[in-house]
C-alpha positions in Angstrom: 10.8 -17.5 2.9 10.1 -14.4 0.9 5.9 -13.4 1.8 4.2 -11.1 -1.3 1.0 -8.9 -0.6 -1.3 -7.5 -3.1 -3.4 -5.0 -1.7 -6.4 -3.7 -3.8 -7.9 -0.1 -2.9 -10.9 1.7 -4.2 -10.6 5.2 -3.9 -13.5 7.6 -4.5 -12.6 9.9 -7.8 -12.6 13.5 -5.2 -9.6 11.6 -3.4 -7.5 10.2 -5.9 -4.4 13.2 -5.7 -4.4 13.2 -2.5 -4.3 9.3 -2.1 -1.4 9.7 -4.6 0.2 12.1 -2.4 -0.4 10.1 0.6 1.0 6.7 -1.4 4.3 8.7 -2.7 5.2 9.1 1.0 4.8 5.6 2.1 6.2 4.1 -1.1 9.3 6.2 0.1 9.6 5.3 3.7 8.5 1.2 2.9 11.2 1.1 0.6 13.9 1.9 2.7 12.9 -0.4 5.4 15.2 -3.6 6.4 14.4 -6.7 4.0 11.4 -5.1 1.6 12.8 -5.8 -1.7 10.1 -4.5 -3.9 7.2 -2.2 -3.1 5.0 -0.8 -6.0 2.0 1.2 -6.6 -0.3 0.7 -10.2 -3.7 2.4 -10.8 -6.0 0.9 -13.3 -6.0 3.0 -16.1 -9.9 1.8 -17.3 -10.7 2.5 -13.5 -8.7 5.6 -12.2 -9.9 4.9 -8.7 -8.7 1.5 -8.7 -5.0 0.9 -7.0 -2.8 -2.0 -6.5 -0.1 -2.0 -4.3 2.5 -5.4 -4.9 4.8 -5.6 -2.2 7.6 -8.1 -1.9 9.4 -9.1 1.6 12.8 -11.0 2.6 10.8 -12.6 5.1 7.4 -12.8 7.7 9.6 -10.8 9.7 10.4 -8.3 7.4 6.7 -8.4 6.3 6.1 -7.8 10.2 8.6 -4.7 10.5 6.0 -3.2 7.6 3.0 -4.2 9.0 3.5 -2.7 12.3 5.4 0.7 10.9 4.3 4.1 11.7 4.0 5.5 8.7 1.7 2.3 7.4 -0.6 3.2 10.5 -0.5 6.8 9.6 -1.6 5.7 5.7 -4.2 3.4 7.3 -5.7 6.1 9.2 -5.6 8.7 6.5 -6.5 6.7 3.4 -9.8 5.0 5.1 -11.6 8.2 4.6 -10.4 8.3 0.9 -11.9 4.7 0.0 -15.2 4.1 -1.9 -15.2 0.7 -0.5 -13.1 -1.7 2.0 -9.4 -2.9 0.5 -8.9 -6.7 -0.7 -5.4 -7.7 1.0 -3.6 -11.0 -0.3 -0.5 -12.5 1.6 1.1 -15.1 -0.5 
């Protein structure tokens, strides 16, 4: 069964090219892993340090081959000291 995230970051105004830069390089790698079938960033143009990732996945396990990636890790780790406040992550 296909599994969708939306994933909801707030990132303080200082940060936002860099978080760009950071999310160009994940959008990259997640896409070409096994069974993601869509993976897309959107920043809220009233609120420029408001993101939204929607991600779509063949599968859990697919979902699972993300979630336990490298280069998410590597975002995680860099990204947390670009946020104004903590992420809002749906799995649907």
């Amino acid at each position: 069964m296909k599994k969708k995230v939306i994933a909801l970051l707030f990132i303080r105004n200082e940060s936002i090219e860099s978080f760009k830069k950071q999310a160009a390089v994940i959008i990259q790698k997640t896409r070409k892993e096994k069974g993601c079938l869509f993976y897309s960033l959107f920043q809220d143009v009233s609120s420029p340090g408001e993101f939204l990732f929607y991600e779509e996945y063949a599968s859990q396990d697919a979902l699972d081959i993300h979630s336990n990636s490298e280069h998410l890790k590597t975002f995680r780790t860099i990204v947390s000291n670009m946020q104004s406040k903590e992420k809002v992550v749906d799995i649907i």
